[in-house]
Structures are given as structure tokens and as C-alpha cells.
C-alpha positions in Angstrom: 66.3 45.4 130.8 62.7 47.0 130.6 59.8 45.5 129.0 56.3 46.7 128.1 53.9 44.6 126.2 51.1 46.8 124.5 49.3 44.3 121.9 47.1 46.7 120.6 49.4 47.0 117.5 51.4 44.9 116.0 54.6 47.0 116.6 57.7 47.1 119.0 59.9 49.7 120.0 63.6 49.0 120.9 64.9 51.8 122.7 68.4 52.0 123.9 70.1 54.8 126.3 73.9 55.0 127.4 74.3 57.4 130.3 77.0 59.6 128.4 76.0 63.1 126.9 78.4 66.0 126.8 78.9 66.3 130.4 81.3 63.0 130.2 83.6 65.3 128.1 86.8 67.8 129.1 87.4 71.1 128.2 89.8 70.4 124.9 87.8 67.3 123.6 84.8 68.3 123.5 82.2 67.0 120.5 82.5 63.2 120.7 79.4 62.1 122.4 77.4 63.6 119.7 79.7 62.4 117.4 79.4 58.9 118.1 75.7 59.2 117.4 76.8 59.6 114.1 79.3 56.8 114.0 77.2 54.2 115.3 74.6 54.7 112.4 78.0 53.8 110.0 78.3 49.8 110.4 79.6 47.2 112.5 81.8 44.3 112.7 79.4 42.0 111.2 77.1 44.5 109.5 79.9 47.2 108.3 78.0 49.4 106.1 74.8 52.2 106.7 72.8 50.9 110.0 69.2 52.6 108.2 69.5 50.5 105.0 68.1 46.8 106.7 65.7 47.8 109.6 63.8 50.3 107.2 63.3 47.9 104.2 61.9 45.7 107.1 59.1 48.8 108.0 61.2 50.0 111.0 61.6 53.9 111.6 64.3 54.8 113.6 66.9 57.7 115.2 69.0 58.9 117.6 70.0 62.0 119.8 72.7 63.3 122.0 72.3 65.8 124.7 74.2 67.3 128.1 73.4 64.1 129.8 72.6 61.0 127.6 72.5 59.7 124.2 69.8 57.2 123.1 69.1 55.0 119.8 65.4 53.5 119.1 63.3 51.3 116.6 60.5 50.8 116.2 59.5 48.3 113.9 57.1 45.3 112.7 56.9 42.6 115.5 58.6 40.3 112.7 61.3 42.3 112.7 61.9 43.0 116.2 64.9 39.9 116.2 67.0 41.9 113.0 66.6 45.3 115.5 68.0 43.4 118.9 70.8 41.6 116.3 72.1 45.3 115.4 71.6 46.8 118.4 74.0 44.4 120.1 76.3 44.2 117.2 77.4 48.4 117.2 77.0 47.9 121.3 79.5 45.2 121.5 81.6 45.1 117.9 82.0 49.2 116.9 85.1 49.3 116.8 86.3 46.7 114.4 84.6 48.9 111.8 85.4 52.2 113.4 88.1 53.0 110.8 89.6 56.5 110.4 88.2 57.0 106.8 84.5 57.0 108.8 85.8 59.1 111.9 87.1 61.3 109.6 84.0 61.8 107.0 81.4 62.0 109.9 83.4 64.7 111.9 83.3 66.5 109.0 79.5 65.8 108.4 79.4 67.0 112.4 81.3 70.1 111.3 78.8 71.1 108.6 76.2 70.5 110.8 77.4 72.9 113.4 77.9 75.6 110.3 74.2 75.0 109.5 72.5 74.9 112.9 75.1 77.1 114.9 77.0 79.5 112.5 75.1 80.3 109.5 71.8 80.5 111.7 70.5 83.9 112.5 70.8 84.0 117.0 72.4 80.5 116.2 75.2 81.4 118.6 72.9 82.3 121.6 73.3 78.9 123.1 76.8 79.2 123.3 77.3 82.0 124.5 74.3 81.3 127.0 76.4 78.1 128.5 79.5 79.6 127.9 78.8 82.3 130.9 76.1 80.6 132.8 78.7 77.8 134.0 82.6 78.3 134.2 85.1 76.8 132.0 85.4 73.5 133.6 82.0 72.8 134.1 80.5 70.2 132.0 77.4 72.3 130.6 79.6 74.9 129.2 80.1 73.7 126.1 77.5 72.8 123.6 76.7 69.5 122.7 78.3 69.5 119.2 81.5 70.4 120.4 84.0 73.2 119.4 85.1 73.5 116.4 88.7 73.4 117.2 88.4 70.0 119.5 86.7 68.4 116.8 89.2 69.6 114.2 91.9 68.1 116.7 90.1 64.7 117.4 91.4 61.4 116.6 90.2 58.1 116.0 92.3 56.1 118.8 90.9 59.2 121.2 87.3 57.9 119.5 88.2 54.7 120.2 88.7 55.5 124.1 85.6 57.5 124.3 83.5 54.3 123.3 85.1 51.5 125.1 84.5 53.7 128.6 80.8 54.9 127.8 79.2 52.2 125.3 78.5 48.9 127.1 76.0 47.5 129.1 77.3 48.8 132.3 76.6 52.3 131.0 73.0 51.2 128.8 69.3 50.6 129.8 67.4 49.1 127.6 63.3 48.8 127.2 61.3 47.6 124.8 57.3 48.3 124.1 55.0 47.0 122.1 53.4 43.7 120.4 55.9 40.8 122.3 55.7 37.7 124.7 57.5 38.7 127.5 59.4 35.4 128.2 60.4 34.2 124.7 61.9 38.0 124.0 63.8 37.8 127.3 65.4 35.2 125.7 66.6 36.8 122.9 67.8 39.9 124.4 70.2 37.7 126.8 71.0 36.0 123.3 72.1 39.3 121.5 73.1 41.1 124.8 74.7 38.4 127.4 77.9 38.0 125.8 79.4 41.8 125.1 81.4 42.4 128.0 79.7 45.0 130.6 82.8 47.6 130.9 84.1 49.2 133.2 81.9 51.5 135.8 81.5 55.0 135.2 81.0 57.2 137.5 78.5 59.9 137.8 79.5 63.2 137.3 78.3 65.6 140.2 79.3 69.7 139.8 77.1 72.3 141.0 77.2 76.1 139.3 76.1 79.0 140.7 76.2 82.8 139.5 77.5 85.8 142.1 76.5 88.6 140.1 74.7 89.8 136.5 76.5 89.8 133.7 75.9 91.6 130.9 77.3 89.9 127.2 76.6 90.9 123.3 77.2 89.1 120.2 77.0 90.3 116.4 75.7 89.0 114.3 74.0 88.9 110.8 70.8 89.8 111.5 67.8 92.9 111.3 66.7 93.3 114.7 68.4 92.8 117.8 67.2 89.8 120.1 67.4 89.8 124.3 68.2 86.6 126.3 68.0 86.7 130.1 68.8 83.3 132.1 69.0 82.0 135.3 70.0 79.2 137.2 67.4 76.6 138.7 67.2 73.3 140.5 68.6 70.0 138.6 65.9 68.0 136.7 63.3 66.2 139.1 64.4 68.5 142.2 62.1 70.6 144.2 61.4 73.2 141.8 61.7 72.0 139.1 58.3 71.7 138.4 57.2 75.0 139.7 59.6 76.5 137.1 58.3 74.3 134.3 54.9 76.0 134.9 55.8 79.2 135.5 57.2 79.9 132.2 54.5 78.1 130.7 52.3 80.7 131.7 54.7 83.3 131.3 55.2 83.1 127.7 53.0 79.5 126.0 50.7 80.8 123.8 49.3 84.4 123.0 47.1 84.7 126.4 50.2 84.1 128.4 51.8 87.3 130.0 54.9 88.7 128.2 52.9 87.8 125.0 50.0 90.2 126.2 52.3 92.4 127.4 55.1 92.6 125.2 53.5 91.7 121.7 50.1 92.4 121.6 50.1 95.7 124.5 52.8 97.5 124.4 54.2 96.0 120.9 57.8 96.5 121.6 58.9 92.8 120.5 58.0 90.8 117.7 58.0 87.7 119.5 58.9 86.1 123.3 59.7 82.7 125.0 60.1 81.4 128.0 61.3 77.8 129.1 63.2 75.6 131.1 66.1 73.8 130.1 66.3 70.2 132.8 69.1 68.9 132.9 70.8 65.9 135.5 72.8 68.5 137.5 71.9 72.1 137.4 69.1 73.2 135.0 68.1 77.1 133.3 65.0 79.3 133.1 66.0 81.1 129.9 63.5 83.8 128.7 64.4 85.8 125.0 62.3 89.0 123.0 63.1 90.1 119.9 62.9 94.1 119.3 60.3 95.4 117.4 61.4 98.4 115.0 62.2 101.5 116.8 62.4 99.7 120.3 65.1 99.0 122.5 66.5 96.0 124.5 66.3 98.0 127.6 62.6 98.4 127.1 62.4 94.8 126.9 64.6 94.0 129.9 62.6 96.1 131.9 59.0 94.6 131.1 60.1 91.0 131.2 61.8 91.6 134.4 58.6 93.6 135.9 56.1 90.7 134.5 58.7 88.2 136.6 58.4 90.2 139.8 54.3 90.6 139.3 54.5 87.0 139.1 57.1 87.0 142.3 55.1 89.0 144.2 51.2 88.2 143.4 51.5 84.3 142.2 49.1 83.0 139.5 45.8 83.3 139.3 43.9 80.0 139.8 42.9 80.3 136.1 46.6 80.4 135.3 47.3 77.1 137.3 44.5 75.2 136.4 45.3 75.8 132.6 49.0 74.9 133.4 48.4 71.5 135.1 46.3 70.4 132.1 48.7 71.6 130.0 51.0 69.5 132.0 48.8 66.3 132.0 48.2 66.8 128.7 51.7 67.2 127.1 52.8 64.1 129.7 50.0 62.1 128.3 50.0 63.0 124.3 53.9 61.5 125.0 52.8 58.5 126.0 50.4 57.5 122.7 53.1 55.5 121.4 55.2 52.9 122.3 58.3 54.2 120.8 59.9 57.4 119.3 61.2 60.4 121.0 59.1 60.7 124.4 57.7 57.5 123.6 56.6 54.9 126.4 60.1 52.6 126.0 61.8 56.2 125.8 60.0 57.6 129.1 60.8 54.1 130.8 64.5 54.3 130.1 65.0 58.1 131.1 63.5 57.3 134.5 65.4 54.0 134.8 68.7 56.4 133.8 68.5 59.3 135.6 66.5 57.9 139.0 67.1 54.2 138.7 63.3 54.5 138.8 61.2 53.1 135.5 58.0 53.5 137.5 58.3 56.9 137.8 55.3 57.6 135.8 52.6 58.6 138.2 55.1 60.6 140.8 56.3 62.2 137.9 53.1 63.5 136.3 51.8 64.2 140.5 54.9 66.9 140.7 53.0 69.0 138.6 49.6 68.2 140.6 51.1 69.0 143.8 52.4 72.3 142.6 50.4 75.2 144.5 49.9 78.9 143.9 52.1 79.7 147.2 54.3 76.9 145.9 54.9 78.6 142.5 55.3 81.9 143.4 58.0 81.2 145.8 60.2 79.3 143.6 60.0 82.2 141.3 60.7 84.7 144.1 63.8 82.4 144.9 64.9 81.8 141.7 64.3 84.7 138.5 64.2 87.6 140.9 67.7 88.3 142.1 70.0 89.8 140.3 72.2 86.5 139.5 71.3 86.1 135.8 73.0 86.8 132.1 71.6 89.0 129.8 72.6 88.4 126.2 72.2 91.1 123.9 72.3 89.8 120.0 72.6 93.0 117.8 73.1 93.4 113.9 77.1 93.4 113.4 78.0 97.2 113.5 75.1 98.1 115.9 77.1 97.5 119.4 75.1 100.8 120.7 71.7 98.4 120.9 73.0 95.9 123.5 72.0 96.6 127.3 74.7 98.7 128.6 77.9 97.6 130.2 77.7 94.7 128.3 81.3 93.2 127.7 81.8 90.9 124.2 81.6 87.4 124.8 83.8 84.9 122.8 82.4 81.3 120.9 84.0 78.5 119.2 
């Protein structure tokens, strides 16, 4: 239990994360962490009927997400109100699955199926994530799959399998929980162990620890329905908070954030062979990603792009950044870090921040080491995790080409399969 009192509002943000994401899933049932974020908006035992409906006629805004490694609910709401948010918050913690009937499972998965048509499918380069995790890590690792499952494990799901899935991840002994905002400390102590105390903590769940690593390049396409072709090129990199980590972030910051950063320059507005770049970092608990994508301009190749994001990597590699380059990151940096913290609640919010570091480091102080990763990172530092990481050949290049058009992939690409 995490609390934060910030009176300069009259607000509080309940914020609630449970250490399950897709990573707690198996290859065959995948899909059912991000379909309980669904489920849990869809009533309780003794509030069965839409979770929205109460908290925002009371002024409250509130959401949810799933990713690889957690899934997280929040509130924020009037400091009236903040009672009615801990009351439902404990009620779909500790009485789900009274109301959990299969007429619910059944309409949500479906509502989970459309979504993955919409985002996934029907999106041009919508597949590039899944075929991205589907070859960076191996079939049995727990990153190569998507986080909205495949279609046919979703198709195949059941409501006692559901049922299972919740009573292992969804109690206290798998939750953190902060709150922020306009509170006495003491008195709302109180009423968490009120709502909270009596659910029954569960059972222990264990962390899930796999490393991945790649021997070799390889070379996939997909087809798809769309004009020009697009080129993705990932690699590998340290787990989130890890040595590195930081370095990376930074480096493609100044690789590709904005239209003075490198491949922009170089690829866009030099050489205008792509129509766009961009370069990130995917963090993640065990084993994170650098991935970097260009889209063809007209009458330009994928191999033409390859070849300068690959040369602007090594320049990088070999010269580091220039101390313009590093001063502009780390205020990016402190600035991005900082613009999260404006508000007590939300995505990124303060009660958000406080319960990813309590999750994932056991940590809720983190704040200051966290933002002094990036202040410690140096120009030798930088350039040497680059060297280490996005220089060797131990990457996937992902060629998306218009359906028909298998001559514009990279060559010796092989056809990669998603679900």
C-alpha cells in the first residue's frame, strides 16, 4: 500500500497494478491477461453491471491497460468520491467471479476479437509487431506472442480456463496499490484495510525469468495491403532498468526524435529515400528491443534503406554523440520524466510511477535513481552500448511489401507466419 498526499487539488488517484501481463501466459492460451482488462470493467458480485457508469457520474475518469508484464486499473476522482473508487476496486479484486458468467466471457472475447481485426489485421503494417516478436524470441518464450492473444487461443478459451487465470493472478498477493492526491493519510489507511483486509491474498506467484538471444540475422517479409513497402530492423537489448538500458533509450532518441535527429536528416530530408523513420526502445521486465523502421519513398528500395540506417548506427558505433546530441537527450529525458509526473494519476501518473517501481524493483522510491540513469549516461558510455548491442549482425529485418510485390523485400528473406 503506497500513499502520496498532494493537497494542491482537491483530487485522488487510485491506482492499482497486478504483476500479470502476457508473459504469465503459455503458448496455446494466449490472450487472457488482456482479456480480463476487459472483464473486470463488466461488474461484480455486489455491483454486477458496467464498472464506468458510478465512478464517472461521481467526476471520476478512469482506464485500464495490459502489457508483456503487468496490467493496471486507475481513478482518479473527486476526494468525495475516493471511498465509492476503494469500494469497487476491492469488490472486482476480491468478488469477480460470482459475476464472471459465460454470457460476459463470451461477448468480451468477441469485443477482444474485433479489436485485434481493427488494430492488428485491418491496419496497414498492423502485423509488424507480430511478426517482430514472433522471430525475435522462440516459441516458448513469453514475449512472443502479442499481448491480445492469437486468434485461435482466444477462439478456443473458456470461462472455467478464465476463471483459473484470475484466481492465480488477481489478489493482493499479486497487486500494489498507491494512491495520490487530496487525502489524510491515517483516516484513508483505514479504509483501504476496510475494503482490502478481508479478500484472501492467493496464492504466490512466481516470477517468470527466460532470457532470449539471436545467433544470426534473419531476414522475414509480410504482404500486405498497402502502397509502399515499410523496413523494420530489431535487436535485442538489456531488460528494463539494466545497464544499458538507458544508454539505448537515448540513443534512438537522437537517432530518429524529431527532424534534426540523424536518420531523419539523412534518410528524409538528404537523401529522400523514405517517407518517414523511427527509432525506439521497447523495456520490458526480462529482455527488451531496439526496433528501428523506414518507409520507401517512391522509386526507392528497402536495401537502400537497410544500408543507410545500418551505416548511421555504426557512425554512431564508432564516433559516439556529439555533446550537443547528449545534452539535448538528457533534457529530453528530464523533461519527458518530469511532464509525467504533473499529475497525480493517469497513465505515467505519480500513483502510476510509484506502483511500477514498487512492481518491478520492489522499489517506490525509485524516482531520483531512476531519472540519475539518464544523468550518468556519458558519450563513451553511449557509444559502447551501441557498439555492443545494434552493430552485430544478430538482428531481424522485416520487410512489409504491397501483396504481389515479394521482389521489394531484402533478399533471402523467408515468409513469416501470424495468427
Amino acid at each position: 500500500m503506497l500513499l502520496h498526499e498532494a493537497h494542491g487539488c482537491p483530487i485522488v488517484a487510485v491506482n492499482i497494478w497486478y504483476h500479470v501481463g502476457s508473459k504469465n501466459e503459455t503458448p496455446g492460451h494466449t490472450g487472457f491477461a488482456h482479456l480480463f482488462e476487459h472483464l473486470m470493467f463488466e461488474g461484480s458480485q455486489h455491483h454486477d453491471k458496467g464498472f464506468f457508469q458510478p465512478l464517472q457520474a461521481a467526476g471520476a475518469s478512469l482506464n485500464g491497460s495490459t502489457n508483456a508484464d503487468r496490467t493496471n486499473y486507475w481513478e482518479v476522482v473527486p476526494a468525495t468520491a475516493l471511498e465509492l473508487a476503494l469500494w469497487m476496486e476491492s469488490d472486482r479484486m476480491g468478488y469477480l467471479l460470482p459475476a464472471l458468467t459465460e454470457q460476459k466471457f463470451v461477448n468480451q472475447r468477441d469485443v477482444v476479437l474485433n479489436e485485434r481485426r481493427q488494430n492488428y489485421e485491418n491496419r496497414p503494417y498492423g502485423l509488424a509487431s507480430m511478426a517482430m516478436l514472433a522471430t525475435l524470441f522462440p516459441d516458448d518464450h513469453p514475449y512472443h506472442w502479442t499481448t491480445i492473444g492469437e486468434i485461435a487461443d482466444l477462439k478456443a478459451a473458456k470461462v472455467d480456463e478464465a476463471h483459473d487465470f484470475f484466481r492465480r493472478f488477481y489478489h493482493p498477493a499479486n497487486a500494489s496499490i498507491a494512491l495520490a492526491g487530496d487525502f489524510d493519510a491515517e483516516s484513508t489507511l483505514a479504509l483501504v484495510r476496510a475494503y482490502f483486509e478481508g479478500i484472501a491474498p492467493g496464492p504466490g506467484v512466481e516470477r517468470v525469468r527466460r532470457t532470449a538471444a539471436l545467433d544470426e540475422e534473419r531476414r522475414i517479409f509480410l504482404e500486405d495491403r498497402v502502397e509502399l513497402p515499410r523496413l523494420y530492423l530489431a535487436w535485442l537489448t538489456p531488460a528494463m532498468f539494466a545497464s544499458g538500458d538507458a544508454e539505448l533509450d537515448l540513443a534512438t532518441d537522437l537517432l530518429a526524435h524529431g527532424k534534426t535527429s540523424r536518420l531523419y536528416r539523412r534518410l528524409v530530408y538528404q537523401d529522400r529515400i523514405a517517407t518517414d523513420i523511427s527509432a525506439s526502445q521497447s523495456s520490458r521486465e526480462m529482455s527488451s528491443f531496439v526496433q528501428m523502421s523506414a518507409t520507401a519513398a517512391p522509386g526507392h528500395t528497402l536495401l537502400e534503406l537497410q544500408d543507410a540506417l545500418l551505416q548511421e548506427v555504426a557512425k554512431l558505433a564508432d564516433e559516439g554523440p556529439t555533446e550537443v546530441e547528449m545534452e539535448r537527450g538528457r533534457v529530453q529525458a528530464e523533461t519527458q520524466f518530469v511532464q509525467r509526473l504533473q499529475t497525480v494519476g493517469g497513465f505515467g501518473g505519480k500513483s502510476d510511477q510509484l506502483n511500477a517501481y514498487n512492481t518491478y524493483l520492489g522499489r517506490p522510491d525509485y524516482f531520483s535513481e531512476d531519472l540519475g540513469r539518464y544523468a550518468r549516461v556519458t558519450h563513451s558510455s553511449l557509444q559502447a552500448t551501441v557498439k555492443h548491442y545494434l552493430t552485430d549482425g544478430q538482428r531481424v529485418a522485416l520487410s512489409i511489401v504491397p501483396r504481389g510485390r515479394l521482389d521489394l523485400a531484402i533478399p533471402d528473406s523467408s515468409s513469416v507466419a501470424v495468427s
